[in-house]
N, CA, C and O atoms as a GROMACS GRO file, in nm:
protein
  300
    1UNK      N    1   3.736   3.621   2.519
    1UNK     CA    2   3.777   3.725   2.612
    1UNK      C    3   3.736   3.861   2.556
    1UNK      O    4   3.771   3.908   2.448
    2UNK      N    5   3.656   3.917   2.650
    2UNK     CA    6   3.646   4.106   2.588
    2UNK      C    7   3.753   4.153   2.640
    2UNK      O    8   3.812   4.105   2.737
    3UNK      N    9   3.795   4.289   2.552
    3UNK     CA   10   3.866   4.361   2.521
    3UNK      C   11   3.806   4.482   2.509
    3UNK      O   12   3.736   4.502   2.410
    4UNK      N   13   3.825   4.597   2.622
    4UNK     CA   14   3.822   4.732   2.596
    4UNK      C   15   3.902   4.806   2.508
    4UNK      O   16   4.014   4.821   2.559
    5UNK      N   17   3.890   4.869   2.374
    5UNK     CA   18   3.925   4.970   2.311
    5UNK      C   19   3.957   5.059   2.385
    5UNK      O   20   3.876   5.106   2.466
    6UNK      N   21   4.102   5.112   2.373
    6UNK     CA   22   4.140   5.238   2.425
    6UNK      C   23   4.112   5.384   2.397
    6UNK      O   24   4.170   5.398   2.290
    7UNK      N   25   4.057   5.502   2.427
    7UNK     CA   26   4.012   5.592   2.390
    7UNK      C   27   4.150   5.651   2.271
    7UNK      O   28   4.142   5.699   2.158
    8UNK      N   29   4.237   5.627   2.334
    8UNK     CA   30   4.360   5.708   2.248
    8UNK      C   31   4.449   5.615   2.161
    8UNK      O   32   4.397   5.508   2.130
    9UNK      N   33   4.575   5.637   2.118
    9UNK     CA   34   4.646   5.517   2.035
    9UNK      C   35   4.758   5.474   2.190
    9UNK      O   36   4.739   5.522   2.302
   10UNK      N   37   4.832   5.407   2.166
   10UNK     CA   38   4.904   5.384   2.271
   10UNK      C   39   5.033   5.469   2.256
   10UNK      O   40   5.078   5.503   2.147
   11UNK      N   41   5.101   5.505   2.410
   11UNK     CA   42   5.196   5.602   2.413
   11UNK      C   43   5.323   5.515   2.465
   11UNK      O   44   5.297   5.423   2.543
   12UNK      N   45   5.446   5.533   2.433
   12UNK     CA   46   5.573   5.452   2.488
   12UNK      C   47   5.576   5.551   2.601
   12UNK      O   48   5.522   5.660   2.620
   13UNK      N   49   5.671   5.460   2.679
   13UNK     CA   50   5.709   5.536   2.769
   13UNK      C   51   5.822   5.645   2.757
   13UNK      O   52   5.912   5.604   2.685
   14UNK      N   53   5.838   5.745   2.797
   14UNK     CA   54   5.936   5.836   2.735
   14UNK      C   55   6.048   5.836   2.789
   14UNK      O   56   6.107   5.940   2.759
   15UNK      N   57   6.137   5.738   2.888
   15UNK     CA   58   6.239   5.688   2.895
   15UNK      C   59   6.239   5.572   2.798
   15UNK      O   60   6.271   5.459   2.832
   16UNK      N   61   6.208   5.600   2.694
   16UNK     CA   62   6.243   5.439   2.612
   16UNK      C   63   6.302   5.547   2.449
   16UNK      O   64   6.272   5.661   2.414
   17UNK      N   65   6.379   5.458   2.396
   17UNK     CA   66   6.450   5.502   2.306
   17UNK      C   67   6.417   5.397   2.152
   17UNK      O   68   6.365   5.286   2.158
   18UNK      N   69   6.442   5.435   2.080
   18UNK     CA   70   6.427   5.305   1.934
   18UNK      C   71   6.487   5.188   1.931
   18UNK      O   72   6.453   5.091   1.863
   19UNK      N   73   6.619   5.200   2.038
   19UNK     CA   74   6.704   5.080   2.032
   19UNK      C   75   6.622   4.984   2.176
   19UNK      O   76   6.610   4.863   2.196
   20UNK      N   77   6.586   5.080   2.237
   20UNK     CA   78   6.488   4.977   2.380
   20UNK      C   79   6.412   4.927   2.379
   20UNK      O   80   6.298   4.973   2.372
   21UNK      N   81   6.453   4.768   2.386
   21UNK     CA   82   6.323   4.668   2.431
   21UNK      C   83   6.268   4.676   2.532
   21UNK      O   84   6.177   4.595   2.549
   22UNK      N   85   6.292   4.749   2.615
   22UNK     CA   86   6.210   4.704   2.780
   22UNK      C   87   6.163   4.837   2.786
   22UNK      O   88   6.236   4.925   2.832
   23UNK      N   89   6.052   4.862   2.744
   23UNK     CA   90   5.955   4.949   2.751
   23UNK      C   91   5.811   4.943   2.809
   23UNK      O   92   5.745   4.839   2.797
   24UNK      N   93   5.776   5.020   2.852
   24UNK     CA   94   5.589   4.974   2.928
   24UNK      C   95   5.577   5.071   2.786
   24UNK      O   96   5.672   5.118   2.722
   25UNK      N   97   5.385   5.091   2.750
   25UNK     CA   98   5.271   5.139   2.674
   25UNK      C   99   5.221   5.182   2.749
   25UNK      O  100   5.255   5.159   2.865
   26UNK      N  101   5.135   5.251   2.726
   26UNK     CA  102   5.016   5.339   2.818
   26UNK      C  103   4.892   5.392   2.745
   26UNK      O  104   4.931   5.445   2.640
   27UNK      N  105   4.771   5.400   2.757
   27UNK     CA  106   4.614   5.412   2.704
   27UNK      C  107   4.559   5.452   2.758
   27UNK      O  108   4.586   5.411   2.871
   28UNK      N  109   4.466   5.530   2.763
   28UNK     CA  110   4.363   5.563   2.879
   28UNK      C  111   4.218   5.482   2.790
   28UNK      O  112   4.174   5.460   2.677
   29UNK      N  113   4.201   5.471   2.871
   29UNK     CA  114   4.022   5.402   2.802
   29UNK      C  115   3.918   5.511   2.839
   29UNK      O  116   3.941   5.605   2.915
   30UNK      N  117   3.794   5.484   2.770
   30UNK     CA  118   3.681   5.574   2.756
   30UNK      C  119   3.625   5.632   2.914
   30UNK      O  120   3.592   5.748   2.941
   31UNK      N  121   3.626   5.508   3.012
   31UNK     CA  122   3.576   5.538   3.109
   31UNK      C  123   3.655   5.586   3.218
   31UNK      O  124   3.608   5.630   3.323
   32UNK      N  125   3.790   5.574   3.187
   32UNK     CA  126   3.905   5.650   3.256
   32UNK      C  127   3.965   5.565   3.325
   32UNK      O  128   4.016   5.589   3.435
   33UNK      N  129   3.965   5.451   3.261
   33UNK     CA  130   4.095   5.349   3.294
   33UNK      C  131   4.185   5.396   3.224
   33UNK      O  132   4.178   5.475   3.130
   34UNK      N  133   4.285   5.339   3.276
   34UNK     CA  134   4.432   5.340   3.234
   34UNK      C  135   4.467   5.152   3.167
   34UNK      O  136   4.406   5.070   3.236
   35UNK      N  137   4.562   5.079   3.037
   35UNK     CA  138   4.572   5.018   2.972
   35UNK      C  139   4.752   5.051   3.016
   35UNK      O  140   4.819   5.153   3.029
   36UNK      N  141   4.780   4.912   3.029
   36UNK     CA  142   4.963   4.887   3.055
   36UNK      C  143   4.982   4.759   2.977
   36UNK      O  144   4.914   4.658   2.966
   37UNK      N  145   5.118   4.805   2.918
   37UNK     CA  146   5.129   4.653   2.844
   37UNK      C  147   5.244   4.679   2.776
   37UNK      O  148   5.270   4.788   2.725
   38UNK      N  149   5.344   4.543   2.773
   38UNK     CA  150   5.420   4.533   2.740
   38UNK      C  151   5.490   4.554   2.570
   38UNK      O  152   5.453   4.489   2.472
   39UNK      N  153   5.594   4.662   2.570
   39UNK     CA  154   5.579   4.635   2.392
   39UNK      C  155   5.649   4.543   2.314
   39UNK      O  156   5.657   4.530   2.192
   40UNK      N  157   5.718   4.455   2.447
   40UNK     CA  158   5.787   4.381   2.385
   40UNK      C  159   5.689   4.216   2.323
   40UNK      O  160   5.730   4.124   2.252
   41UNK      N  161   5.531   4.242   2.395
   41UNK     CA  162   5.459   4.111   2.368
   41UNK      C  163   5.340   4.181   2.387
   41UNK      O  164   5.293   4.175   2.500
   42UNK      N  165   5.288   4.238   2.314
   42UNK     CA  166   5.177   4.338   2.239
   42UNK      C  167   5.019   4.191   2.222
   42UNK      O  168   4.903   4.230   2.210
   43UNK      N  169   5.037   4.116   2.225
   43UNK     CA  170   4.932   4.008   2.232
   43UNK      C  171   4.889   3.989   2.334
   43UNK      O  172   4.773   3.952   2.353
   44UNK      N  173   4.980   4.012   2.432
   44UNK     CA  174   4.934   3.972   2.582
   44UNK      C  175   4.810   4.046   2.645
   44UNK      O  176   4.803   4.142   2.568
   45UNK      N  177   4.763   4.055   2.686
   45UNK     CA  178   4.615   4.077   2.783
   45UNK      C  179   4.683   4.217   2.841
   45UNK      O  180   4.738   4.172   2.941
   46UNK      N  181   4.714   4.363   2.840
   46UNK     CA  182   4.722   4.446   2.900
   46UNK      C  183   4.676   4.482   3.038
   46UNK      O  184   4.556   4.496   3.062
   47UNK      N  185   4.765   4.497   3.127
   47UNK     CA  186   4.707   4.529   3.261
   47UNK      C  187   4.651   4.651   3.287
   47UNK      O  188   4.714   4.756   3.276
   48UNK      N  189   4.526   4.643   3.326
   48UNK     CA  190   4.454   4.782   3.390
   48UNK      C  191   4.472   4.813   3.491
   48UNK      O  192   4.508   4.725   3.570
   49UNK      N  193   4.455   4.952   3.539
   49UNK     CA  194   4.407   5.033   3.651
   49UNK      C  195   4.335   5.131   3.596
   49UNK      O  196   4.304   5.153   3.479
   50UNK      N  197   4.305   5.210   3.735
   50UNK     CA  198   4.202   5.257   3.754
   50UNK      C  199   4.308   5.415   3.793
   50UNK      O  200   4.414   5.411   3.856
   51UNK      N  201   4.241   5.545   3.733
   51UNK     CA  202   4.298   5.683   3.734
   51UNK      C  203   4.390   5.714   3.854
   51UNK      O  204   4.506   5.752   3.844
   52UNK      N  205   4.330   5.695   3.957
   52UNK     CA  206   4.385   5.675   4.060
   52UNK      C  207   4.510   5.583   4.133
   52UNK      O  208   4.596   5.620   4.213
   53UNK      N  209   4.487   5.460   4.079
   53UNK     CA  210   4.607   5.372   4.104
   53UNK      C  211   4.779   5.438   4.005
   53UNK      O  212   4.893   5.464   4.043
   54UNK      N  213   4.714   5.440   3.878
   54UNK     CA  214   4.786   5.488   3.774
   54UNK      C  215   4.834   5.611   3.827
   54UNK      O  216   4.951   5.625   3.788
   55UNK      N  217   4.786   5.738   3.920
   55UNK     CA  218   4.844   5.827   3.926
   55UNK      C  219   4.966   5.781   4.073
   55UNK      O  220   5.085   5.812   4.067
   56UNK      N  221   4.926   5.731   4.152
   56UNK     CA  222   4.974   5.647   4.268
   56UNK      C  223   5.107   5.584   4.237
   56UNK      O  224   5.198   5.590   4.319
   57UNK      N  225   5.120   5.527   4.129
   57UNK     CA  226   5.217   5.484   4.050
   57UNK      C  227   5.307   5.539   3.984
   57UNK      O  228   5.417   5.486   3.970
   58UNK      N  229   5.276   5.649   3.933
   58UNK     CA  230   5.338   5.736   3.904
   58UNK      C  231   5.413   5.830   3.967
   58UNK      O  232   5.520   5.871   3.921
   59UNK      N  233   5.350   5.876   4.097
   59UNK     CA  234   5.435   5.948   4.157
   59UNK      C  235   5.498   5.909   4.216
   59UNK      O  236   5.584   5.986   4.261
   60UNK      N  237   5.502   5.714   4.272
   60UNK     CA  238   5.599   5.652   4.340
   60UNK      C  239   5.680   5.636   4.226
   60UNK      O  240   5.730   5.550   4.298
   61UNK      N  241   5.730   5.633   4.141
   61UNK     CA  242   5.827   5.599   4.026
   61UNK      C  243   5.897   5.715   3.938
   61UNK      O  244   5.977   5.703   3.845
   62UNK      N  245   5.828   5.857   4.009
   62UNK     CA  246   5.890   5.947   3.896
   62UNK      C  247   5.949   6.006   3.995
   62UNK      O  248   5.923   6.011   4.115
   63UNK      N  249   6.086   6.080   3.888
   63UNK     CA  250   6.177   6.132   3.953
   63UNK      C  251   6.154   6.270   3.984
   63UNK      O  252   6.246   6.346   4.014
   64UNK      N  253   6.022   6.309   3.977
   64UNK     CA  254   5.983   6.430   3.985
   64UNK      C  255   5.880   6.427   4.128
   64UNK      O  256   5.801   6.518   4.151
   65UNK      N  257   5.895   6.322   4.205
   65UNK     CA  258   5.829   6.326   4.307
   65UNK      C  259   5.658   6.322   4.301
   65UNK      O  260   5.608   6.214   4.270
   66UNK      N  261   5.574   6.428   4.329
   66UNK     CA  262   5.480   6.380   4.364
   66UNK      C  263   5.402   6.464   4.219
   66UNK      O  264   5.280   6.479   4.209
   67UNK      N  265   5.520   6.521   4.099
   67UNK     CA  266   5.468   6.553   4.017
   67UNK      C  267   5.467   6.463   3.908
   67UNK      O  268   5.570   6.446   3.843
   68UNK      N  269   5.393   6.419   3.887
   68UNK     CA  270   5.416   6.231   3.759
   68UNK      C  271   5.419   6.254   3.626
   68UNK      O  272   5.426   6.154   3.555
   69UNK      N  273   5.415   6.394   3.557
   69UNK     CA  274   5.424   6.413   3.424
   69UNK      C  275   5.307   6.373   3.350
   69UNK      O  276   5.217   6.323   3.418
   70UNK      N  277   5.287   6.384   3.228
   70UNK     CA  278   5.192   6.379   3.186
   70UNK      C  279   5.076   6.194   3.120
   70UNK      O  280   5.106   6.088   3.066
   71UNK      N  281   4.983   6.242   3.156
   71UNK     CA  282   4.914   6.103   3.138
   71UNK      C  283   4.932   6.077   2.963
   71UNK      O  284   4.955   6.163   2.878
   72UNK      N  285   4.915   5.936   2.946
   72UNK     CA  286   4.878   5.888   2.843
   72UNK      C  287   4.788   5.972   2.744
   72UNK      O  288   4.813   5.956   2.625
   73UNK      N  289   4.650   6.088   2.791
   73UNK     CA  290   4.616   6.158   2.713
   73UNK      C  291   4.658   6.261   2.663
   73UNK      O  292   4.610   6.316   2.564
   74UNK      N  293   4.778   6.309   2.742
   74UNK     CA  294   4.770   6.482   2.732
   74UNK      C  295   4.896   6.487   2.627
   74UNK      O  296   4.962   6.591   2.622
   75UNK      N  297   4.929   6.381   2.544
   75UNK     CA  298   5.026   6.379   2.511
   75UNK      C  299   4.999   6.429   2.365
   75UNK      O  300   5.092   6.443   2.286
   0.00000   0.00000   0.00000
């Protein structure tokens, strides 16, 4: 199986705390995918999208409406 290298290191999600297992990861890759994956099973095959889906997602899930906070890079 190939495996894209992520441009950056991976970011927790920032509702997650030291004591939280149920956390998503986040990556952006070179060509401007986005990298999702679980930290509780870090072996598993990470799910992609694409800049666009990832931002789509974001603003359906943040409590900031259609403002989604900052990507995986800008961090």
């Amino acid at each position: 199986m190939f495996m894209t290298l992520p441009l950056s290191g991976w970011h927790k999600s920032s509702y997650s705390t030291e004591r939280d297992d149920a956390c998503v990861e986040a990556a952006t890759l070179m060509g401007g995918g986005i990298l999702v994956r679980d930290s509780k099973d870090r072996a598993r095959c990470p799910l992609t999208a694409s800049p666009t889906a990832w931002g789509t997602f974001l603003a359906l899930v943040s409590p900031h409406g259609s403002q989604p906070g900052p990507t995986p890079t800008s961090r």
